[in-house]
Every structure is written in structure tokens, then in C-alpha cells.
C-alpha positions as CSV (number, residue, x, y, z in Angstrom):
1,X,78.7,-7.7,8.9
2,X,78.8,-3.7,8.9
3,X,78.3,-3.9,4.6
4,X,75.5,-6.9,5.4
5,X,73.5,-3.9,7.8
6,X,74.3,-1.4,5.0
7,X,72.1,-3.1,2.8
8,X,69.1,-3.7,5.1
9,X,69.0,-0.1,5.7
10,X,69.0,0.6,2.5
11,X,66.1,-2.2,1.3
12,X,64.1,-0.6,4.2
13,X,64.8,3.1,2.7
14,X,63.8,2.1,-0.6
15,X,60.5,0.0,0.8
16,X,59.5,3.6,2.4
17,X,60.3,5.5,-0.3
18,X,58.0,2.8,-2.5
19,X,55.2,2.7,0.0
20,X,55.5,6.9,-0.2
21,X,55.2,6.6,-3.7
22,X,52.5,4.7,-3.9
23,X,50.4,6.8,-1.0
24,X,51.2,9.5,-3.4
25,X,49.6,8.1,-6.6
26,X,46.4,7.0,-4.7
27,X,46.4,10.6,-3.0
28,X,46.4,12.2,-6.3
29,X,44.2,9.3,-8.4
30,X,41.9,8.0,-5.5
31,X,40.1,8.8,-2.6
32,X,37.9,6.9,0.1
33,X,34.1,6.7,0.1
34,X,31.6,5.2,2.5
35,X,29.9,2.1,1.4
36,X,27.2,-0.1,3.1
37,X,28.6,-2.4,5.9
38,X,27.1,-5.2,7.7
39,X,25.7,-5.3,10.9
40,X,23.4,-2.6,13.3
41,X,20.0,-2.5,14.4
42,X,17.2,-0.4,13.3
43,X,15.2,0.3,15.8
44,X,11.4,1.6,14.9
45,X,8.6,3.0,16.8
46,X,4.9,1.6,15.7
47,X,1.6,2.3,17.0
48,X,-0.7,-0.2,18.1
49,X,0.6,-3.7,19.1
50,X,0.7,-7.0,17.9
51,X,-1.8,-9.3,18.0
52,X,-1.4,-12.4,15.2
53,X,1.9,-12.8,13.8
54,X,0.1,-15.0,11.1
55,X,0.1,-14.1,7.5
56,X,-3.4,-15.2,7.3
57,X,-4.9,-13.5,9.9
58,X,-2.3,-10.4,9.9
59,X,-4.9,-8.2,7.8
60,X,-6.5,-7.3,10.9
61,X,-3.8,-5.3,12.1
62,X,-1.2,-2.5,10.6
63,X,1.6,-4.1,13.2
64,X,0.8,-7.5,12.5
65,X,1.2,-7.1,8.5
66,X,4.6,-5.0,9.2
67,X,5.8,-8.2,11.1
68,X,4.6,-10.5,8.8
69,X,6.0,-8.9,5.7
70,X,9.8,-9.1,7.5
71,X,9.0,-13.1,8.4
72,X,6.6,-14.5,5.9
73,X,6.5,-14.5,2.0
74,X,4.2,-16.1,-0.8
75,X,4.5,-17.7,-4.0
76,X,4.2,-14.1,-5.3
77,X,4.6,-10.6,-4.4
78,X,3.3,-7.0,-5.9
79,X,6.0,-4.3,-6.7
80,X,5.4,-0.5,-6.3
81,X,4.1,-0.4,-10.1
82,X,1.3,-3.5,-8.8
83,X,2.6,-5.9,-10.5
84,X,2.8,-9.5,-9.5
85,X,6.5,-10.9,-9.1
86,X,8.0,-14.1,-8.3
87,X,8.4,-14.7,-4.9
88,X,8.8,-18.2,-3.3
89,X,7.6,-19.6,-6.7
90,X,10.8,-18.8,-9.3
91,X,8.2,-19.2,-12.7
92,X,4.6,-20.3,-13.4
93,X,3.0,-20.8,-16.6
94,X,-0.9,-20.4,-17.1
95,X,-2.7,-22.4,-20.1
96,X,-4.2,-20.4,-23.1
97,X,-7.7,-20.4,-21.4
98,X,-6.8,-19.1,-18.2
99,X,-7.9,-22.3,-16.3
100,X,-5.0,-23.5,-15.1
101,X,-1.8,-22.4,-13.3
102,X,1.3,-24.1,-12.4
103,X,3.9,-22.9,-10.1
104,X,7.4,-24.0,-9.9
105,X,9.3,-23.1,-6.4
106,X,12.7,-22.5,-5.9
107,X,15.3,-24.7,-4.3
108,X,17.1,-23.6,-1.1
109,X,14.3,-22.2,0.7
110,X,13.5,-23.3,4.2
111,X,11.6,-22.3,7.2
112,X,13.0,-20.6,10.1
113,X,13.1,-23.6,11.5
114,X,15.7,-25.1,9.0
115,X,12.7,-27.2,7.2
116,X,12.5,-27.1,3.1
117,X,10.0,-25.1,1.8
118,X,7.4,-27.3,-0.2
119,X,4.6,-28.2,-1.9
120,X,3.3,-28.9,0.5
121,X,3.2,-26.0,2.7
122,X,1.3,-24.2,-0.5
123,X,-1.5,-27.1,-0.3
124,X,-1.9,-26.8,3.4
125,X,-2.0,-22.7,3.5
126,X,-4.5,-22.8,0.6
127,X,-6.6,-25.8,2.2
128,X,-7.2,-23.3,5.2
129,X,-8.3,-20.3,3.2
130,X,-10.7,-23.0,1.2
131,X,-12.4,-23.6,5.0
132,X,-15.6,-23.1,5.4
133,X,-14.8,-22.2,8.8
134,X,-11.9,-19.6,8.0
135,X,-12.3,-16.2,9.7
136,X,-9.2,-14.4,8.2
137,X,-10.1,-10.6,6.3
138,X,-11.4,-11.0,3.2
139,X,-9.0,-9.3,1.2
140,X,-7.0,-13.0,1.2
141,X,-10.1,-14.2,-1.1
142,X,-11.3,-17.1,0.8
143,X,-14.4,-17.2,-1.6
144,X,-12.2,-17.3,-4.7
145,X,-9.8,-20.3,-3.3
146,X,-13.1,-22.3,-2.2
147,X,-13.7,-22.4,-6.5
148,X,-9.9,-23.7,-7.3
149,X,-8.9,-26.9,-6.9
150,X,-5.1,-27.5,-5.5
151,X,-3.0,-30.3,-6.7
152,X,0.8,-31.0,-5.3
153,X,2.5,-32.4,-8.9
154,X,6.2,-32.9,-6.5
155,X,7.7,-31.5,-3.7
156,X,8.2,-28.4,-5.8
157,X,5.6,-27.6,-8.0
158,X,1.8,-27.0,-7.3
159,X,-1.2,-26.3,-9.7
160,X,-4.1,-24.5,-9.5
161,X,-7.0,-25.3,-11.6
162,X,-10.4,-22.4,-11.5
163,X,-13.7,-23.4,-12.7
164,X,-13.2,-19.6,-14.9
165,X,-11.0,-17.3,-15.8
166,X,-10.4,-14.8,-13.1
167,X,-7.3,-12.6,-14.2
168,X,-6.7,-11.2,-10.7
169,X,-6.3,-14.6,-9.8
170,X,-2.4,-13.7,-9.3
171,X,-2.9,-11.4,-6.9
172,X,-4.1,-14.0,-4.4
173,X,-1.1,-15.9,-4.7
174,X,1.0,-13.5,-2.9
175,X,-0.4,-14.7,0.7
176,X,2.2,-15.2,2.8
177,X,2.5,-19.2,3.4
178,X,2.2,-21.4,6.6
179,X,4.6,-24.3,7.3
180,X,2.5,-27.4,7.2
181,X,5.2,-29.5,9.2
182,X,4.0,-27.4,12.0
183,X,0.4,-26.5,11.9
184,X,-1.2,-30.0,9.8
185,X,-2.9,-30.5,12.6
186,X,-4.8,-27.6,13.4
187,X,-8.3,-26.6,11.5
188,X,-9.3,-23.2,10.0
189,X,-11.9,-22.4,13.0
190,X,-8.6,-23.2,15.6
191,X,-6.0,-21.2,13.8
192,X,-6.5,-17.9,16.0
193,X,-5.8,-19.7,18.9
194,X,-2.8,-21.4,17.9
195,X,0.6,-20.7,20.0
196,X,2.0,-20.3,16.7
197,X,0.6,-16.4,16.9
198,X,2.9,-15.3,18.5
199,X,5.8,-17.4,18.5
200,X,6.1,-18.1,14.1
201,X,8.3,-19.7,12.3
202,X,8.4,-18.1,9.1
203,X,10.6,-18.4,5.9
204,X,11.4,-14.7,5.0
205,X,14.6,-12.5,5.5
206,X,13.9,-11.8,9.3
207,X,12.7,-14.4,12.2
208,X,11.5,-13.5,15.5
209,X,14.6,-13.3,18.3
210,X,13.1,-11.5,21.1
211,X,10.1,-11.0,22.9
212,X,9.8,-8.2,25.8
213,X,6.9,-8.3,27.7
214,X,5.6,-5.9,30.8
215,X,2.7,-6.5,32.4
216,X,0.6,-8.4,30.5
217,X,1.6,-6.2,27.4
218,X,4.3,-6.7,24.9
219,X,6.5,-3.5,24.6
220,X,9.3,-4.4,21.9
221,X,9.8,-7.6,19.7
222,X,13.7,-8.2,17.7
223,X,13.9,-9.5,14.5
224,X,17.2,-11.0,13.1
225,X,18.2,-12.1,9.9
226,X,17.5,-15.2,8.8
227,X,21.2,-16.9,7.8
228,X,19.7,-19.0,5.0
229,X,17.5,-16.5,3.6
230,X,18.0,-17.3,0.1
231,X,17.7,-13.9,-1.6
232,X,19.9,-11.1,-1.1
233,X,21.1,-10.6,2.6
234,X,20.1,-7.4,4.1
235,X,22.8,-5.3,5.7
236,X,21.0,-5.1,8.7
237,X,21.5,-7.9,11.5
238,X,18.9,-6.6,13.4
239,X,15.3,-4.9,13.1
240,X,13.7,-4.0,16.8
241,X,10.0,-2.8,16.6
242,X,9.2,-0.9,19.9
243,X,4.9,-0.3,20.3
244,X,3.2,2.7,21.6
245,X,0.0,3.6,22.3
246,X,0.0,6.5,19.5
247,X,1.6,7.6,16.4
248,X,2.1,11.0,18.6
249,X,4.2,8.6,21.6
250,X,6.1,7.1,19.0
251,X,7.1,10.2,17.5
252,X,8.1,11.7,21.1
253,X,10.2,8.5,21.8
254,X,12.0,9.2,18.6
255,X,12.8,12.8,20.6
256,X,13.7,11.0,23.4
257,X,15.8,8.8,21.8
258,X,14.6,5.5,22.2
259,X,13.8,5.0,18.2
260,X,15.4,5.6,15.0
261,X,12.4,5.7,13.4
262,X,8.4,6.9,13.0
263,X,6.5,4.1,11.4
264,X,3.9,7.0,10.7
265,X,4.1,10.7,10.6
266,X,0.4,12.2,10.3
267,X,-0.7,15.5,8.9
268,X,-1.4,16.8,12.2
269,X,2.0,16.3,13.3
270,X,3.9,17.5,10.2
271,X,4.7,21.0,11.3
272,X,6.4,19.7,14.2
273,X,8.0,17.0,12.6
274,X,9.7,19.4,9.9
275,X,11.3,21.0,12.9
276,X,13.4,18.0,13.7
277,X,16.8,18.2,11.7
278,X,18.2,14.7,11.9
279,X,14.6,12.8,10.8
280,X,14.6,12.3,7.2
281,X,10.8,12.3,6.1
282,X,10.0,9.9,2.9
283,X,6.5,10.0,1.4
284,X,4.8,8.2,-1.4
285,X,1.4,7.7,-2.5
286,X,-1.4,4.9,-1.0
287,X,-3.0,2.6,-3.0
288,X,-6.4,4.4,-1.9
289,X,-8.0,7.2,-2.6
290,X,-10.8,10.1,-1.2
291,X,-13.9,10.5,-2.7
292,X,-17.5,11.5,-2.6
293,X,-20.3,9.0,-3.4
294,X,-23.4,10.4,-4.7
295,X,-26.8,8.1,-4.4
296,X,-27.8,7.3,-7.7
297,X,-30.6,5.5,-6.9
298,X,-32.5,8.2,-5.0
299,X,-35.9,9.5,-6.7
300,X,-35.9,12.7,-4.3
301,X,-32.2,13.1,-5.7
302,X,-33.0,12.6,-9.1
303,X,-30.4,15.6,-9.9
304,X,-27.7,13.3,-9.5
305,X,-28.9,11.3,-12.1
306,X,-27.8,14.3,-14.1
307,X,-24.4,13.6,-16.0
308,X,-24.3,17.5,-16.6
309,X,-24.9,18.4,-13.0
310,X,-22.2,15.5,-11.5
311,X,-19.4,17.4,-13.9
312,X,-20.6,20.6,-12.4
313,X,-19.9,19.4,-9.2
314,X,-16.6,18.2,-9.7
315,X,-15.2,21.4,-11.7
316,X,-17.1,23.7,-8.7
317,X,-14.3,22.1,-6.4
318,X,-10.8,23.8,-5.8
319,X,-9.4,20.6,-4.4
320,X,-5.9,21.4,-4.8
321,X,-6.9,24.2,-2.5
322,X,-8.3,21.4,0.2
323,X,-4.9,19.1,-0.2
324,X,-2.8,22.5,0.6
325,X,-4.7,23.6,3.6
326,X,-6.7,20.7,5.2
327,X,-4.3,17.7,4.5
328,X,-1.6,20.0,4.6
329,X,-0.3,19.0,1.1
330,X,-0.3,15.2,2.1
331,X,-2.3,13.9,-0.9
332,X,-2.8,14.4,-5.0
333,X,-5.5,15.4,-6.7
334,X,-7.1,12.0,-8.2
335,X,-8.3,12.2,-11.7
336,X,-9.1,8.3,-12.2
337,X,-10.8,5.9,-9.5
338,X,-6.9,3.7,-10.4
339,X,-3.5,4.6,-8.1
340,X,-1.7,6.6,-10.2
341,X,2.0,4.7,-11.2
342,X,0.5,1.1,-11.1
343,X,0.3,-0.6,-14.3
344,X,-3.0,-0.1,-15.8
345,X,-2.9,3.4,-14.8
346,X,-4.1,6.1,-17.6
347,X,-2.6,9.6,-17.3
348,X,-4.2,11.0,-20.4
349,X,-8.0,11.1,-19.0
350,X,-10.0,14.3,-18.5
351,X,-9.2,15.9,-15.6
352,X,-11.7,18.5,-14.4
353,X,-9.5,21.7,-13.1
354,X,-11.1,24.0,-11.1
355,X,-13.6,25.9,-13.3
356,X,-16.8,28.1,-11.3
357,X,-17.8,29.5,-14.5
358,X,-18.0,25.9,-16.7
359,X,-19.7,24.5,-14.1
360,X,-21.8,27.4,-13.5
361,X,-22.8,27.4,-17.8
362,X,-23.4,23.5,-16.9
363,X,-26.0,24.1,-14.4
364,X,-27.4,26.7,-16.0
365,X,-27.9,24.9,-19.5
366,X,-29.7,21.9,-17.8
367,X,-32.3,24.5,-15.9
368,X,-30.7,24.9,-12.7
369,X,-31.1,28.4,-12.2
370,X,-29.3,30.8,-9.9
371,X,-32.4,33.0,-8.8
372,X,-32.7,35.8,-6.3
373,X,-36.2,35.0,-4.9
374,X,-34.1,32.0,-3.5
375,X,-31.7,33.7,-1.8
376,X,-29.4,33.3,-4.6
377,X,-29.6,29.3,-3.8
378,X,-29.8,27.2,-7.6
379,X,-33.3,25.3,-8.0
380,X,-35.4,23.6,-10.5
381,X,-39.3,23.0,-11.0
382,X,-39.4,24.2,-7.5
383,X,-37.0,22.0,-6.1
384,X,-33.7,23.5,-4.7
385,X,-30.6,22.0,-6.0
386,X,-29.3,20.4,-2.0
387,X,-28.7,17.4,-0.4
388,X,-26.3,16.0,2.8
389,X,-23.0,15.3,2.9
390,X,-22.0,12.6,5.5
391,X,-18.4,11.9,6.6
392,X,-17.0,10.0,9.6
393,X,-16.1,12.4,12.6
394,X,-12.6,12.0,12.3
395,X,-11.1,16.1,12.1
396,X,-9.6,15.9,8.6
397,X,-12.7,13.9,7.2
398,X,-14.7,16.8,9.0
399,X,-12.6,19.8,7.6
400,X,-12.3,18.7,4.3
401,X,-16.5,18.0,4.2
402,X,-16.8,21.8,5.2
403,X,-14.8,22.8,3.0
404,X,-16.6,20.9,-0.1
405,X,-19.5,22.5,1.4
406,X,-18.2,26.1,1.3
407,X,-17.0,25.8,-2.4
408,X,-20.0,24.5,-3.7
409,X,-22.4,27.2,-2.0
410,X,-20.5,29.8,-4.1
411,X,-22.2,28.1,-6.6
412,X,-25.5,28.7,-5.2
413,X,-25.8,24.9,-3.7
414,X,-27.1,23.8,-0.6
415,X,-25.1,21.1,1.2
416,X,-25.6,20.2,5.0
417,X,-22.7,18.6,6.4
418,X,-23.6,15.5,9.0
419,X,-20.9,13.2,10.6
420,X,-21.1,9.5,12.2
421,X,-18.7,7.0,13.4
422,X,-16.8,4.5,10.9
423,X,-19.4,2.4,11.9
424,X,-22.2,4.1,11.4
425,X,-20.8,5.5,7.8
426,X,-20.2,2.2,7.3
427,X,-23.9,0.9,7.8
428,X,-25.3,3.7,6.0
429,X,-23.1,2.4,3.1
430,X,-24.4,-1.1,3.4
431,X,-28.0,0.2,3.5
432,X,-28.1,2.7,1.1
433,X,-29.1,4.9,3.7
434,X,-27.1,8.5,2.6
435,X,-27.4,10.9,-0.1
436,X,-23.7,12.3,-0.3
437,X,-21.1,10.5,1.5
438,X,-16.9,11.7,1.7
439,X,-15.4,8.0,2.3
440,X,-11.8,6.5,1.8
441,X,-11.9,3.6,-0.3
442,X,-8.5,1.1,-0.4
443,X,-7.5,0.2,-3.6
444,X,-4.5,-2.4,-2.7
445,X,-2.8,-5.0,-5.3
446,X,-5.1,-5.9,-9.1
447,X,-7.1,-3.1,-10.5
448,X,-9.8,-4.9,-11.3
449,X,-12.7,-2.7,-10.2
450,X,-15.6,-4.9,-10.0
451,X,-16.9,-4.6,-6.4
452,X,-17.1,-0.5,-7.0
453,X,-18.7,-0.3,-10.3
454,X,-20.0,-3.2,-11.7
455,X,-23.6,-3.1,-12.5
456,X,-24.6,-6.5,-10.5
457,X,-22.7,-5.0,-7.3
458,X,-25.4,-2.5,-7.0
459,X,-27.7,-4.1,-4.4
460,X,-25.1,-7.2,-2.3
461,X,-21.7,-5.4,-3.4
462,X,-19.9,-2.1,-3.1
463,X,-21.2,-0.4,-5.9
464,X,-22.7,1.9,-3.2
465,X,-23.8,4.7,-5.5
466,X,-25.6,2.3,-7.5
467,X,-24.2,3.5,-10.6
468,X,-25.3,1.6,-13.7
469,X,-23.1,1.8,-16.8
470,X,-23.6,-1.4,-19.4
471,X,-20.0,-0.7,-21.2
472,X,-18.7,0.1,-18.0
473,X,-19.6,-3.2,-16.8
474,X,-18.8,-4.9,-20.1
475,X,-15.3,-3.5,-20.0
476,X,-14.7,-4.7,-16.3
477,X,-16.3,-7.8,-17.3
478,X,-13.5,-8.4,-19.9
479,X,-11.1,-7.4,-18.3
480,X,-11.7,-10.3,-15.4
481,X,-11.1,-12.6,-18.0
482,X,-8.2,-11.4,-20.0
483,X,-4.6,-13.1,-19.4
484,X,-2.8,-11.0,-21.9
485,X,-2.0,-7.7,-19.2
486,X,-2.0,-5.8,-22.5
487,X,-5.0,-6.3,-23.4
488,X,-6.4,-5.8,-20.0
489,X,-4.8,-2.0,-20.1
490,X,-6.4,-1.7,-23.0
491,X,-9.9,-2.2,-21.0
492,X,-8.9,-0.2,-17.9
493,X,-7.7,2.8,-20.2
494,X,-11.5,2.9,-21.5
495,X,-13.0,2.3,-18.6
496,X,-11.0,5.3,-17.1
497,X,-12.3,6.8,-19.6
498,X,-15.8,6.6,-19.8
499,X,-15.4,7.2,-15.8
500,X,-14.2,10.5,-16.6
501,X,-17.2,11.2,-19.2
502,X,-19.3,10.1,-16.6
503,X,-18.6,10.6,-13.3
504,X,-20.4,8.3,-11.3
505,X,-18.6,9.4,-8.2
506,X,-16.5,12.5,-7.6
507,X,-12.7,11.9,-7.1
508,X,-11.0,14.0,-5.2
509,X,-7.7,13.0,-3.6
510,X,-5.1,10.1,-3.6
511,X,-3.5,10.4,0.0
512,X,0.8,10.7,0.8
513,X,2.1,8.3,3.4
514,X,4.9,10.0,5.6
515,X,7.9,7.9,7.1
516,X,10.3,9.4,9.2
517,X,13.6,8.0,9.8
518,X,17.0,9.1,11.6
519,X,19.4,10.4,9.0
520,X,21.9,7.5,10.6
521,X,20.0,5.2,8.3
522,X,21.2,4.9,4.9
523,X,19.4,3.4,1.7
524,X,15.8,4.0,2.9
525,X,13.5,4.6,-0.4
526,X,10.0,4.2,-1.1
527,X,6.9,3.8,-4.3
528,X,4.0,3.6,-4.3
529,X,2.5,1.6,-1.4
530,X,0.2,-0.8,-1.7
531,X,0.1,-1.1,2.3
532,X,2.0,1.0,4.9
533,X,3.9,-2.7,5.5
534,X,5.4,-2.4,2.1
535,X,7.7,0.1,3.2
536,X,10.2,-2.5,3.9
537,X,10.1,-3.1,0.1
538,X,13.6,-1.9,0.3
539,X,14.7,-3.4,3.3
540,X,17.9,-5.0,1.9
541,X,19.6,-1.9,1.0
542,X,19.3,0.0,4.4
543,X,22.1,0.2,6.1
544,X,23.8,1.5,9.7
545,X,27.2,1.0,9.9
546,X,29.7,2.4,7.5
547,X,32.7,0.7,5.2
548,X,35.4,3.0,3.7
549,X,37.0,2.4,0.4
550,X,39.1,3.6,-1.8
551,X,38.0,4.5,-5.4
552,X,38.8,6.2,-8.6
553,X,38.2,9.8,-8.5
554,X,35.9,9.2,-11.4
555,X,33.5,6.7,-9.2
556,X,33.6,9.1,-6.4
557,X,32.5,12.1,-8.7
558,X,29.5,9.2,-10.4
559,X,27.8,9.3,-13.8
């Protein structure tokens, strides 16, 4: 008995002195590092509130496309570089003539609602946009579906044939879809009226858990995941979106504690923001840019007709100098009317650097003279080198008019600044009713440029400075038509080009969106946004709460 006791003390010795020994070599060799864990909520502040958690009619509203990006997905979708991806659809094929296209979606994806994803959900969402009667934004190209004919080929595949080759065609088919099952009954004209607003079933990572309501206003909505989501899971169980009346209340809840995140941070509250040591701040580029139209089409303006005298208003600007102390360094200079980092993208245009004295020998050489009998003011045959600049009366859009006005009187040029509402800039827009205007124009998903600069968009489109360019409009033309992406970045790089020759406009800024978000939450990244939704890009990598593991000294230390 006393030698049986002997030896169980000594197995338990030797198991310590083994488990001591091996503590030891993972000591020495390894070491714990935090990975993403599962589970946590991230809780966001947004401004505004929701009003149509619809994919079709979300457009309307910043909140309702963040929701709908978290509970809705199309056949496609655009990453950061604009490209169009699979989505819902896992391939498609499009014939040698650009006629016809034929998706082919995945198996294993349902609604929220535990209801397959099919064919027939595309033909129903793309029947609705094809309505006569649809009132959705126009950015979801209701007049482009009413020209392509749908046809369910099975319960997985779907084909879409145009009457012509459109090459942006793909873009469209990143619309977030609507579950027939559901909503076959209701027409285009009834769809914002449907309970479905605001209680959706969707089919993307997240679905809609909670609703809290006060008053008659809705303060806070919960996402959770979706468990048979069938991409990669995020690491988050839980998204809660809390809505203020500001982005400056959201950003004082985040002090207060009730948010983890800022949906926006704007210029004006930078400074402040900085202050704040645990709020990580993450900016990236919009897919729009800042810019000055000039009316082309004006005979008492014929100055702008000028190629010579459009350069030597661009190179008379310092507009670095307006980023760093108007916009507060939230925005790049722009050099092409294209977002910089998407695909058809040229870096290697002329860029027109700050430069008084070319634009100065510009002027000069096309006869418009500097002369002290004018006070020093630049004219020409007796007419004085001026005109208005009109801007929206927002402060920024204000400041940075002045300041295009102060830099181009050093010049010797006369420029009156005036300022309207969004509406009214807006209508003077539609009725050619301006002579200088400082706008923002959005530039989200294909670069096909068309609307802006196309020569038959001069008097019904956008082509508000009336600018008439017949390569420039070839080019585009071309481009419109080409299914090889090549060969389309082929034509944008020349039309980029001869933009830059040109100038029918005068670039001047590509603006930074701001995030902020708690330093608790891990994997946040951003590109290039195409909208401020597209922040959750990312979403699956974010993570709250912690996991420790042990690893190799060499993983720890990384490539």
C-alpha cells in the first residue's frame, strides 16, 4: 500500500515537472496575441432618421441607404476601385455584341425570412423599376430598365436583353433586390406606402431586430446578424444605429457615451474632434468632386469661349491653399473630372499648379491687358475681363467662393460673388440662368461621363456649361458602347486628356469623408467611397470583443 502511494506521488511530481517544462518552452518560443472574437454590439450615432428601409426607394435618404446596405444586396456590387463584383449573382456572361446578359445566382441564399433567393425576386424588383409609375431617385435608372427586356431562364439564372449596347449597363445591376414572395402584389405607384418600409425582410448579412420608438419618432433601430448569411459571418452580433437631429448631437452623444461611433465628422467640427483621444478618425475620398462651371454659351461672356483665358483661370488659383484653410485640409486637389483610384482613372494628365505669372503671359498674349486707367482691372476692346460667381449659401461653399474671388483679383479680374439656396442654384442650373457657378457634382459607381459633357446634353441634360467638344463626345460615345474595360480606359484616358487641354470647367477639389470611431472597435478600414453607406464595405472584419492566443514569436513579430 505505502510503495503503491509512493508511486502516485511520484507520477504526480513528474506530471508537474512535465507541465513546468512545457510552460517553459512556450514562455521562451511563444507568446499570446489578441485576435478577433465573436460577439458585441457596435453602436453608431447617424443624423437624420429613417424613412424607407427599401432598396429602391433608399436613395432618398443618407440613413436609409446605410440601413439598406447592412440588409439588402444586388446581383452586383462596386468595390472601392468602382468596379462591379459579384454579389447575389456568382458569374454572368455577356454576348460579343453587348446585347445580352445572363446572370447565374448562387445557391444557399435566402431572405430574412428563411425564403430562397430566386429568379424570381430579380424579375419582380426589375419589373418595378421598368413602371411607368415608379417614383424611386433616378440614380437606380428606371429609364434604362424600361429598354431591357427580363427573362427568368430557372429558378437561378435570369437574362437581360438591351435594345444597344450600354457598357454601364453593370452598374445598374447592383440595386439592392426585393423578395417577390412578399411584395407580388403591390404596384410601383403603391410601393412607398407599403408596411414593408419599415418592417423589411431583406437577404444581406444583418436583419432588422429592434425598433425603438418615442413619440411619434423612431430614436434607435438593432440590427443582428443574419444566421444564414451565406458569405463570411461578421464578428459582430449586433449593429444599433441611434438618430439625432445633427451630425453635432451625434458627436456630443459619442462624449456622453451613448455611441461608439460618428457616422460623420464635418470640417467644422474637426478641431474639436482631434481633441478627443479614444475616437479614431478614418477618412477617404468621395466619389464627387468641387468645381466651377463657366457658361459657355453666353455671347456677353464670350471670354470664356477662350481656351487660353479658361487655363488662365485655373493656374491663377492656389487651391491647395483653399483645401488647407477653408476645408481645413478635408479634400484633394482634382486634376480630372474622374475620382481619383477608380479604374479608369488617369494620373498622368496635366495638372495646372499654381502659376500667377503663366496665367498672367496667358491673358496677356490673347489681349487681355492689365491697364492702369482701369484701376489695374484686365479688359479687352473695352470690355473688362468680370463676371459672377454663384454658390449655394452654405458657409464653406461661401468661403471658398470668396476666396476664388480674392485670388483671381490679383490677377486684375473682376468676380462678384452671389449665393442662393440648393434650390435656387439648382434652377439656375436647369435654366442656364448663371455665368460662374461653384457646385458639387456626385460622381458615384461607372465613369461614363455622358450627362456632364456630352455634346447632345447641352440643352435637356447636365452638360450645364454647354461645352461642345466633337472628339470629346466621340470618345464618350465609344466608350458607352465598349465591353472590353480595356478598351474603355483607353477612351476615358483621352478624354481626360483633352479635358485637361481644354478645360471646359475648372476642377478644383475632390472632397475627404471623416468617420470617427471609438478605439474599442477593431478592423475598421476604408477606400474610396462611392457613398457614405459604403463605409460598412468592411463590415465583416470589425470586431469588439477580444480572443487570446498563443503564437510563434515569429507571428507575433509579422512579416
Amino acid at each position: 500500500m505505502t510503495r503503491h502511494i509512493r508511486w502516485q506521488i511520484l507520477l504526480i511530481l513528474l506530471g508537474v515537472l512535465l507541465v513546468g517544462i512545457l510552460l517553459t518552452y512556450l514562455a521562451i518560443n511563444y507568446t499570446t496575441v489578441l485576435r478577433p472574437g465573436r460577439g458585441g454590439t457596435y453602436v453608431e450615432g447617424v443624423a437624420g432618421l429613417p424613412n424607407y428601409l427599401n432598396p429602391l426607394l433608399s436613395g432618398y435618404n443618407e440613413v436609409d441607404r446605410d440601413l439598406c446596405a447592412l440588409m439588402f444586396r444586388g446581383l452586383t456590387r462596386l468595390n472601392e476601385r468602382g468596379e462591379v463584383e459579384p454579389d447575389l449573382a456568382r458569374e454572368w456572361t455577356v454576348t460579343l455584341d453587348g446585347l445580352v446578359y445572363t446572370f447565374h445566382l448562387r445557391s444557399g441564399v435566402y431572405w430574412h425570412d428563411n425564403i430562397p433567393v430566386t429568379a424570381d425576386d430579380v424579375v419582380f424588383t426589375i419589373g418595378l423599376l421598368q413602371d411607368p409609375q415608379f417614383s424611386g431617385p433616378s440614380e437606380l435608372g428606371a429609364s434604362v430598365w424600361q429598354t431591357v427586356q427580363v427573362e427568368k431562364v430557372d429558378n437561378r439564372t435570369v437574362q437581360f436583353t438591351l435594345s444597344e449596347a450600354y457598357a454601364p449597363f453593370l452598374d445598374y445591376t447592383t440595386v439592392g433586390l426585393l423578395p417577390a414572395h412578399l411584395l407580388a402584389d403591390v404596384r410601383a405607384v403603391d410601393l412607398p406606402a407599403v408596411e414593408f418600409n419599415v418592417n423589411p425582410i431583406g437577404n444581406g448579412p444583418f436583419r432588422l431586430a429592434e425598433i425603438e420608438v418615442k413619440g411619434d419618432a423612431v430614436v434607435s433601430m438593432v440590427l443582428e446578424q443574419f444566421p444564414r448569411y451565406d458569405g463570411v459571418h461578421p464578428y459582430l452580433d449586433r449593429i444599433q444605429f441611434r438618430f439625432y437631429g445633427s451630425y453635432q448631437t451625434a458627436l456630443k452623444a459619442y462624449e456622453a457615451d451613448e455611441v461608439e461611433g460618428v457616422a460623420r465628422v464635418t470640417t467644422a467640427d474637426l478641431p474639436h474632434v482631434r481633441t478627443l483621444p479614444d475616437l479614431d478618425l478614418y477618412s477617404t475620398i468621395m466619389a464627387e468632386y468641387g468645381l466651377v462651371l463657366l457658361n459657355l454659351n453666353r455671347p456677353d461672356l464670350a471670354f470664356f469661349q477662350e481656351t487660353e483665358v479658361r487655363r488662365a483661370l485655373l493656374y491663377a488659383l492656389d487651391r491647395q491653399q483653399i483645401i488647407d484653410q477653408v476645408l481645413d485640409g478635408q479634400a484633394v486637389v482634382a486634376h480630372t473630372p474622374l475620382v481619383p483610384g477608380t479604374w479608369a482613372y488617369k494620373d498622368d494628365v496635366l495638372c495646372y499648379e499654381h502659376a500667377q505669372d503663366r496665367a498672367n503671359g496667358l491673358l496677356n498674349n490673347t489681349g487681355w491687358i492689365r491697364r492702369a486707367a482701369d484701376d489695374g482691372w484686365r479688359s479687352k476692346d473695352g470690355q473688362r475681363l468680370a463676371f459672377t460667381l454663384l454658390t449655394s449659401s452654405e458657409p464653406d461653399r461661401v468661403k471658398v467662393a470668396e476666396m476664388l474671388a480674392d485670388q483671381w483679383s490679383q490677377l486684375g479680374i473682376t468676380v462678384t460673388v452671389e449665393t442662393a439656396s440648393r434650390l435656387g442654384v439648382r434652377a439656375a442650373l436647369e435654366q442656364r440662368d448663371f455665368e460662374a457657378v461653384l457646385i458639387h457634382m456626385n460622381l458615384p459607381g461607372d465613369p461614363d461621363p455622358y450627362s456632364f459633357w456630352h455634346e447632345t446634353q447641352i440643352e435637356r441634360g447636365q452638360n450645364y456649361a454647354g461645352f461642345t467638344h466633337r472628339r470629346i463626345s466621340e470618345v464618350i460615345e465609344q466608350a458607352r458602347i465598349a465591353v472590353n474595360q480595356d478598351k474603355r480606359r483607353r477612351l476615358y484616358s483621352e478624354f481626360q486628356d483633352i479635358f485637361a487641354q481644354e478645360v471646359p470647367a475648372l476642377l478644383l477639389y475632390v472632397p475627404i469623408y471623416t468617420y470617427g470611431v471609438d478605439h474599442r472597435i477593431h478592423g475598421v478600414q476604408l477606400g474610396p467611397l462611392m457613398y457614405p453607406s459604403d463605409r460598412f464595405r468592411t463590415i465583416s472584419d470589425w470586431w469588439i470583443v477580444p480572443r487570446r492566443v498563443f503564437v510563434s514569436e515569429s507571428e507575433a513579430a509579422g512579416p
